[in-house]
DRENPAVO-426843 format. One record per residue: x, y, z of N, C-alpha, C in turn; residue in one letter; residue number from 1. Coordinates in steps of 0.001 Angstrom, whole numbers, plus 500000, padded with zeros to 6 digits. Example, Ala and Ser with C-alpha at 12.3 -4.5 7.8 and 13.67 -1.06 7.14 Angstrom:
<pts>
+--------+--------+--------+--------+--------+--------+--------+--------+--------+--------+-----+
!     nX !     nY !     nZ !    caX !    caY !    caZ !     cX !     cY !     cZ ! residu ! num !
+--------+--------+--------+--------+--------+--------+--------+--------+--------+--------+-----+
! 513190 ! 494310 ! 507800 ! 512300 ! 495500 ! 507800 ! 513200 ! 496700 ! 507800 !      A !   1 !
! 512850 ! 497750 ! 507080 ! 513670 ! 498940 ! 507140 ! 512900 ! 500030 ! 507870 !      S !   2 !
+--------+--------+--------+--------+--------+--------+--------+--------+--------+--------+-----+
</pts>
This chain:
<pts>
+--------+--------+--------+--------+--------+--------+--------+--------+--------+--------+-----+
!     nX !     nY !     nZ !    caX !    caY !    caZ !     cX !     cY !     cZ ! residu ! num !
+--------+--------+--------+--------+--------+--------+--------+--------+--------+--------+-----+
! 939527 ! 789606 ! 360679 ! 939145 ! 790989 ! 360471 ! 939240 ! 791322 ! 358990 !      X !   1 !
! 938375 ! 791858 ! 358556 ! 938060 ! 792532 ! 357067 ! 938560 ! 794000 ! 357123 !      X !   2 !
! 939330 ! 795168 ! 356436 ! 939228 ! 796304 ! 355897 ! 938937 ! 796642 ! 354664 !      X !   3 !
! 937935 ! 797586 ! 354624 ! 936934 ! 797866 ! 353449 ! 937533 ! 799163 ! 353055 !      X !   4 !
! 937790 ! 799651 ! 352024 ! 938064 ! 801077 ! 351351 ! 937516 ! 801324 ! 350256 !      X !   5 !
! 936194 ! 802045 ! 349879 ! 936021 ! 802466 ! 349056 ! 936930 ! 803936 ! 348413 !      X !   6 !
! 936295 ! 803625 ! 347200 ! 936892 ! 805179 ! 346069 ! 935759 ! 805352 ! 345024 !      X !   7 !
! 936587 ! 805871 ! 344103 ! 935258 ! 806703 ! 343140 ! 934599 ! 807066 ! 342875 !      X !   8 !
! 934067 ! 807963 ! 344216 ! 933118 ! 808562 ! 344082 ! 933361 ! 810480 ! 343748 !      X !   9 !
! 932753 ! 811243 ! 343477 ! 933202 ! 812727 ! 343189 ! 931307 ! 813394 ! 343314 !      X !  10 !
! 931931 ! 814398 ! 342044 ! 930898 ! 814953 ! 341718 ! 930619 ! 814865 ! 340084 !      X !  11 !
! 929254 ! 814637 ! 340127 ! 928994 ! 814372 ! 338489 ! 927564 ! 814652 ! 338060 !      X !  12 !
! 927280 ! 815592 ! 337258 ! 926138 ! 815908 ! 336098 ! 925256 ! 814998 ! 336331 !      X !  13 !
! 923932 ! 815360 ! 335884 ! 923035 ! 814280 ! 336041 ! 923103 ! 813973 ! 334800 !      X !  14 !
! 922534 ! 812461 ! 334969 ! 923019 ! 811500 ! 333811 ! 924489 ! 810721 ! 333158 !      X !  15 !
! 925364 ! 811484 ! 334141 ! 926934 ! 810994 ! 334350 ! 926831 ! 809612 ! 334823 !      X !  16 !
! 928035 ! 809401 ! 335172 ! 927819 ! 808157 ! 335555 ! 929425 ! 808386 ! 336258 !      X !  17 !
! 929623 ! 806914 ! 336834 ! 930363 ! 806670 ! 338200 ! 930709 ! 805457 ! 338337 !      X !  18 !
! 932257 ! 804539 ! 338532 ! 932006 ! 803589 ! 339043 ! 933263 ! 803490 ! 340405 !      X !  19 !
! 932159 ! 803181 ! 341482 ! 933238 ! 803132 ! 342696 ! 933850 ! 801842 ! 343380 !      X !  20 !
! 934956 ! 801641 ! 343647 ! 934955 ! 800510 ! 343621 ! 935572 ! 800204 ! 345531 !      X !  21 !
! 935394 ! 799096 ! 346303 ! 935891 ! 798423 ! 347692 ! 937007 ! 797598 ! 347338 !      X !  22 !
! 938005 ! 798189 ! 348006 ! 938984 ! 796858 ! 347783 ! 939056 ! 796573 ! 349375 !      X !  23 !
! 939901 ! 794926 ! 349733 ! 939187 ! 794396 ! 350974 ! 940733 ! 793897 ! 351377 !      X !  24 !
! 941242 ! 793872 ! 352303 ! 942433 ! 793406 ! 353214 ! 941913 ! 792977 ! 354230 !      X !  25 !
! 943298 ! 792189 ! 355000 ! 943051 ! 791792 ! 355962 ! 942743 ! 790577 ! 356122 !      X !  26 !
! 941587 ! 790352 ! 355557 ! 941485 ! 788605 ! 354913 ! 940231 ! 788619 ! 353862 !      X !  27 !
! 940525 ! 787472 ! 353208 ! 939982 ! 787593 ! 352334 ! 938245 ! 787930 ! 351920 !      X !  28 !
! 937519 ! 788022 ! 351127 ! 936061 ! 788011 ! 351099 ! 935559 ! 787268 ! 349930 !      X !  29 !
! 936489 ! 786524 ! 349598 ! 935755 ! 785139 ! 348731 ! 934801 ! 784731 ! 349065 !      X !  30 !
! 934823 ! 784559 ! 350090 ! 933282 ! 783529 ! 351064 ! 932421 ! 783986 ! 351045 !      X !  31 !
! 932438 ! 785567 ! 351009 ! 931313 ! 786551 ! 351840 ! 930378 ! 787007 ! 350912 !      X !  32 !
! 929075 ! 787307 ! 351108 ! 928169 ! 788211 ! 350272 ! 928705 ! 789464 ! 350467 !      X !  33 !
! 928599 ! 790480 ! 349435 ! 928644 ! 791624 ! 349561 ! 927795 ! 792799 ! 349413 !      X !  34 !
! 928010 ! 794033 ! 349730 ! 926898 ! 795039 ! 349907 ! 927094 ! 796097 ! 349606 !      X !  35 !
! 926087 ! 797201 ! 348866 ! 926244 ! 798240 ! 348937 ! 924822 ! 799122 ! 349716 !      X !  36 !
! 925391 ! 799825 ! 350511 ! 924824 ! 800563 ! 350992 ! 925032 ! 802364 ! 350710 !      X !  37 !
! 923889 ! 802887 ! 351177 ! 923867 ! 804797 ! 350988 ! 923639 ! 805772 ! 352107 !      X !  38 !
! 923768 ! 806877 ! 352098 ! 923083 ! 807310 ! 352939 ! 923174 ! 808925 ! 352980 !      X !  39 !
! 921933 ! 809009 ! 352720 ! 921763 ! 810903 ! 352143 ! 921680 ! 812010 ! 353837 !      X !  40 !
! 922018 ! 812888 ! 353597 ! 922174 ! 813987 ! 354704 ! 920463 ! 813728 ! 355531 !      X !  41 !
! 920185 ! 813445 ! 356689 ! 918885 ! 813594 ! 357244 ! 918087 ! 812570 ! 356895 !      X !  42 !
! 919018 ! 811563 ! 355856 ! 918083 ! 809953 ! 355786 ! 918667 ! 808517 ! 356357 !      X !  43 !
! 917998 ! 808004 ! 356818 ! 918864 ! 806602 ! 357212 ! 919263 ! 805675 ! 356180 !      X !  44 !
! 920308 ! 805140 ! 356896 ! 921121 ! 804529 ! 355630 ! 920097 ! 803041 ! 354745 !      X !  45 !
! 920216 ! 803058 ! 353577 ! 919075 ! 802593 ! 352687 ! 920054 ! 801029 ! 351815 !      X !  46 !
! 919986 ! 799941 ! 351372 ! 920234 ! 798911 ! 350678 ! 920350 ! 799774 ! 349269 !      X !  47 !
! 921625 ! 799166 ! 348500 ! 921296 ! 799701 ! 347284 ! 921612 ! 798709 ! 346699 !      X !  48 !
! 922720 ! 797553 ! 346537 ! 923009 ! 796277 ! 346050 ! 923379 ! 795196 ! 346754 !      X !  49 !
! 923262 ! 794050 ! 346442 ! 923687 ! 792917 ! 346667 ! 923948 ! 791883 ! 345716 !      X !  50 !
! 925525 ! 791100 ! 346297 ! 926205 ! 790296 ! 345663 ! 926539 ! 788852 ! 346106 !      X !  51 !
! 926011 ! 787797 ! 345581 ! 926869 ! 786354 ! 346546 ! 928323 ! 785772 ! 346608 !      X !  52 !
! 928893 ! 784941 ! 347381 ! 929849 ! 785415 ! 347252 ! 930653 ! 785151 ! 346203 !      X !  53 !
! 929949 ! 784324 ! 345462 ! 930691 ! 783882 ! 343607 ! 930103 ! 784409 ! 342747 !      X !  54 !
! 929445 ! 785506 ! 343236 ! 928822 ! 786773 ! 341706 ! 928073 ! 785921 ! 341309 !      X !  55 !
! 927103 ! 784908 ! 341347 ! 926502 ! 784416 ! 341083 ! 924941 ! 784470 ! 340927 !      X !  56 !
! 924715 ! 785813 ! 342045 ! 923330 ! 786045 ! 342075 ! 923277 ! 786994 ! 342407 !      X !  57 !
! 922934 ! 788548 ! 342285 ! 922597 ! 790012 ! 342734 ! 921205 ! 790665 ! 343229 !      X !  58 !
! 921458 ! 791329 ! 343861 ! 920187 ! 792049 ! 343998 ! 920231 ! 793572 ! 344128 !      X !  59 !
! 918863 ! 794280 ! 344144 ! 919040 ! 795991 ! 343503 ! 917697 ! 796281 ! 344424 !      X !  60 !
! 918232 ! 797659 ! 345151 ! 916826 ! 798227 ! 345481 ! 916014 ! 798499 ! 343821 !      X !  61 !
! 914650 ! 798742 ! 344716 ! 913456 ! 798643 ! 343306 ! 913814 ! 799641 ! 342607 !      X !  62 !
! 914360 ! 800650 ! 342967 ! 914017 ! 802109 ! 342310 ! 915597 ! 802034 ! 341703 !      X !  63 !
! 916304 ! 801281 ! 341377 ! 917902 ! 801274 ! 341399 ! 917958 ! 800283 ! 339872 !      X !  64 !
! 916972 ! 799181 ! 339876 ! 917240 ! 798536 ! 338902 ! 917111 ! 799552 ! 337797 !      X !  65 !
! 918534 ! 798546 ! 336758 ! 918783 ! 798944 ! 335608 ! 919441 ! 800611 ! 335012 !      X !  66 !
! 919648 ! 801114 ! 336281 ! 920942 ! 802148 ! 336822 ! 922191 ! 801635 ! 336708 !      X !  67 !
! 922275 ! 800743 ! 338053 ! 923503 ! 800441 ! 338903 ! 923434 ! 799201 ! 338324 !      X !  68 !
! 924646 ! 798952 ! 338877 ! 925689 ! 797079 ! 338784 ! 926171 ! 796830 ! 339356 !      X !  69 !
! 926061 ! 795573 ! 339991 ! 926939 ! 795555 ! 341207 ! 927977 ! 794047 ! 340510 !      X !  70 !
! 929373 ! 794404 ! 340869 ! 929860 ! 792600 ! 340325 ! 931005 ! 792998 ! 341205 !      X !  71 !
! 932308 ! 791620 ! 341282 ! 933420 ! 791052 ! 342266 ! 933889 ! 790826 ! 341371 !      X !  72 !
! 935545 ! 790556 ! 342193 ! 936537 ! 789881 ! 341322 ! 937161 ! 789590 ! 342384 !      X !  73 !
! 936824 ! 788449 ! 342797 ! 937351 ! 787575 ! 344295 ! 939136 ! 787453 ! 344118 !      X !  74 !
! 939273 ! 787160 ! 343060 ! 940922 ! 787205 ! 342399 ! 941727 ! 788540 ! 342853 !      X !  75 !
! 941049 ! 789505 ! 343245 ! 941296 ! 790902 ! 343034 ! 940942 ! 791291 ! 344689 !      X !  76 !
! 940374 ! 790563 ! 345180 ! 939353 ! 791004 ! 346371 ! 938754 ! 792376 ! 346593 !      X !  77 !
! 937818 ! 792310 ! 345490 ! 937437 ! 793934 ! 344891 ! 935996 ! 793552 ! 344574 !      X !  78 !
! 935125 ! 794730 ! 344765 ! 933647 ! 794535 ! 344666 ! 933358 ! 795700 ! 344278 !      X !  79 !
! 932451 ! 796049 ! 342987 ! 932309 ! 797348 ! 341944 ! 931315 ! 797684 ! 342201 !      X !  80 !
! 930926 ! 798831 ! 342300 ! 929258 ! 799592 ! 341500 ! 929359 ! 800601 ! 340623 !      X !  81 !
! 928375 ! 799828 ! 338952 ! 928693 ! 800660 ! 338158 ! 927403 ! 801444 ! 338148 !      X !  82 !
! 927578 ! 802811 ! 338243 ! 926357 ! 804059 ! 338560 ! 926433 ! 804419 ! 336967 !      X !  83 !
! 924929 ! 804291 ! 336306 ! 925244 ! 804754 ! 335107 ! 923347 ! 806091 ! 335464 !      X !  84 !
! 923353 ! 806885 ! 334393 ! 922187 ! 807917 ! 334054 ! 922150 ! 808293 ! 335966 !      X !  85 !
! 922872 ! 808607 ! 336341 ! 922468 ! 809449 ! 338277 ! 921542 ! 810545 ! 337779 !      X !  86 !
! 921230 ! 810527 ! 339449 ! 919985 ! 811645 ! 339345 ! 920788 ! 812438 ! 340443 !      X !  87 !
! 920068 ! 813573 ! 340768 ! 920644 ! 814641 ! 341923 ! 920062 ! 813274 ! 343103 !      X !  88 !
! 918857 ! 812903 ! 343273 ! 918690 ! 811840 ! 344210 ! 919495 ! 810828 ! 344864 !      X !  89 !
! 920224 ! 810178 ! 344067 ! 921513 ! 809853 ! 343788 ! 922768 ! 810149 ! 344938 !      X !  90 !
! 922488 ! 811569 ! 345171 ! 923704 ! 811982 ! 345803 ! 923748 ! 811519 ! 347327 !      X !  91 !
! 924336 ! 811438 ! 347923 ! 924811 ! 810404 ! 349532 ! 925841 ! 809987 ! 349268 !      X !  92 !
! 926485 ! 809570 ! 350665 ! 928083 ! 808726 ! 351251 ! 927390 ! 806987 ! 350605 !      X !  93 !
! 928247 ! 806786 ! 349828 ! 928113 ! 805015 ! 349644 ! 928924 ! 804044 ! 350371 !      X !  94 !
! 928429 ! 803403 ! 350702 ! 929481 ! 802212 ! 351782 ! 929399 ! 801134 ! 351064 !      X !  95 !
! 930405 ! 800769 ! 351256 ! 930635 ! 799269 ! 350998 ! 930684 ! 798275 ! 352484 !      X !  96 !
! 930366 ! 797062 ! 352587 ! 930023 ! 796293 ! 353318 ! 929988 ! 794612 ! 353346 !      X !  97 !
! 930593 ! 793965 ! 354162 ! 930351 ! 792278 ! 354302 ! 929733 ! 791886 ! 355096 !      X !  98 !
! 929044 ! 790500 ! 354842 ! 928464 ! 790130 ! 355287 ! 929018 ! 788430 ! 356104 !      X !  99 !
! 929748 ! 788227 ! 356938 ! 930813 ! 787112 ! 357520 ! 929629 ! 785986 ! 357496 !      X ! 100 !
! 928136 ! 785864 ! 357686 ! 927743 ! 784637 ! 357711 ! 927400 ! 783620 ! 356251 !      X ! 101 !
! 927475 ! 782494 ! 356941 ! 927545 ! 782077 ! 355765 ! 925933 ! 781007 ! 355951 !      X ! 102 !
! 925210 ! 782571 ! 355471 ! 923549 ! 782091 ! 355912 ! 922647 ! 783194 ! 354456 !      X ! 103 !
! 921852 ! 783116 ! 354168 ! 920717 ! 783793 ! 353299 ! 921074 ! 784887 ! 353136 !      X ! 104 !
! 921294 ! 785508 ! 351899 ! 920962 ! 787040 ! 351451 ! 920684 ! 788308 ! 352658 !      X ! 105 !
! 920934 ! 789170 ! 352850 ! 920572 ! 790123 ! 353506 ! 920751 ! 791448 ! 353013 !      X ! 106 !
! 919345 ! 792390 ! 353010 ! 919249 ! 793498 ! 352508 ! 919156 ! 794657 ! 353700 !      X ! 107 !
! 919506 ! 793742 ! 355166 ! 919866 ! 795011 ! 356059 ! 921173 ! 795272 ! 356462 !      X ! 108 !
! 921044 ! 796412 ! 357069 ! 922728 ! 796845 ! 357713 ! 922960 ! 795871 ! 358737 !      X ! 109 !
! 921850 ! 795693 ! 359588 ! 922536 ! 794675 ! 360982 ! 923081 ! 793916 ! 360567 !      X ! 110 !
! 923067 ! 792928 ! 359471 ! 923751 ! 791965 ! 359253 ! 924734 ! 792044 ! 358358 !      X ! 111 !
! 925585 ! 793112 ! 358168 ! 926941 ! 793608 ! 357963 ! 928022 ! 794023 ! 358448 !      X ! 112 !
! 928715 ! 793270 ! 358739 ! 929864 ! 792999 ! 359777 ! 930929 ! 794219 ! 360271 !      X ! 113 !
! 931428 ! 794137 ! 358851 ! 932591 ! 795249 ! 358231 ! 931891 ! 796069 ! 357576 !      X ! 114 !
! 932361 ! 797642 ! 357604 ! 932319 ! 798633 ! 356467 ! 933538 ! 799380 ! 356356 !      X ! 115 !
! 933472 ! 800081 ! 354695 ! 934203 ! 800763 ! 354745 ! 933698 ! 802316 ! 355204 !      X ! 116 !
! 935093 ! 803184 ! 354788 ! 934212 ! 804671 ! 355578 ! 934129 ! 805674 ! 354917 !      X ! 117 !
! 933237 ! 805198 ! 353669 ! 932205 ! 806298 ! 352972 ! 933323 ! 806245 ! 351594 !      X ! 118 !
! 932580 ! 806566 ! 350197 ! 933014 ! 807696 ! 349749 ! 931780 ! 808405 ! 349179 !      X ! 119 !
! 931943 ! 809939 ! 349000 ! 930813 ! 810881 ! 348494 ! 930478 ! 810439 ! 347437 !      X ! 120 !
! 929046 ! 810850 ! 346902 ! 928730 ! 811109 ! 345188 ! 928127 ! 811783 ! 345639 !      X ! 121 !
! 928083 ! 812856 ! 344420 ! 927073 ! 814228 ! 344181 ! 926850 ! 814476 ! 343084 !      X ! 122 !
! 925723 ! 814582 ! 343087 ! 924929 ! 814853 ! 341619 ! 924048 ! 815602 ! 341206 !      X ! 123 !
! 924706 ! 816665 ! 340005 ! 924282 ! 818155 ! 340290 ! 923342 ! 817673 ! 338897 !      X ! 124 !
! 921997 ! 819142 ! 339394 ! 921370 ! 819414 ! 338151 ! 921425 ! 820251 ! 337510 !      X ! 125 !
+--------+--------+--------+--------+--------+--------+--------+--------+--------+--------+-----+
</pts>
């Protein structure tokens, strides 16, 4: 069993920036890809990053690149997103998320095992 806890999220200006971070108990997530996921009031929850499980290779929704960052510190069993220039768009519950197989990339929720349970961002104009 994995427990996921995100933090850092608040409220912040547009063009602020944010970085929230998952720390992971329970057992470890060295092995695992990791995920970030969103999800705005009245929208379904959307991919926003992905990580392998040696930070070795990432991925970004389209509209996300060169915003956000996603990186680990398996040493730490901790997985970051750095939110830089937010928009009010921006604003939604962010999850953090693993992925237990040890099979191809995945940019959906079904294939995320564990989550944690939310933290806010809001982003005023």
């Amino acid at each position: 069993q994995v427990q996921l806890v995100e933090s850092g999220g608040g409220l912040v200006q547009a063009g602020g920036s944010l970085r929230l971070s998952c720390a992971a108990s329970g057992r470890t997530i060295t092995r695992y890809n990791m995920g970030w996921f969103r999800q705005a009031p009245g929208k379904e929850r959307e991919f926003v990053a992905g990580i392998t499980w040696n930070g070795g290779r990432t991925s970004y929704a389209d509209s996300l690149k060169g915003r956000f960052t996603i990186s680990r510190n398996n040493d730490e069993n901790s997985v970051y997103l750095q939110m830089n220039s937010l928009k009010p768009e921006d604003t939604a519950i962010y999850y953090c998320a693993a992925d237990t197989r040890w099979i191809s990339y995945s940019d959906s929720p079904r294939d995320y095992e564990y989550w944690g349970q939310g933290t806010q961002v809001t982003v005023s104009s």
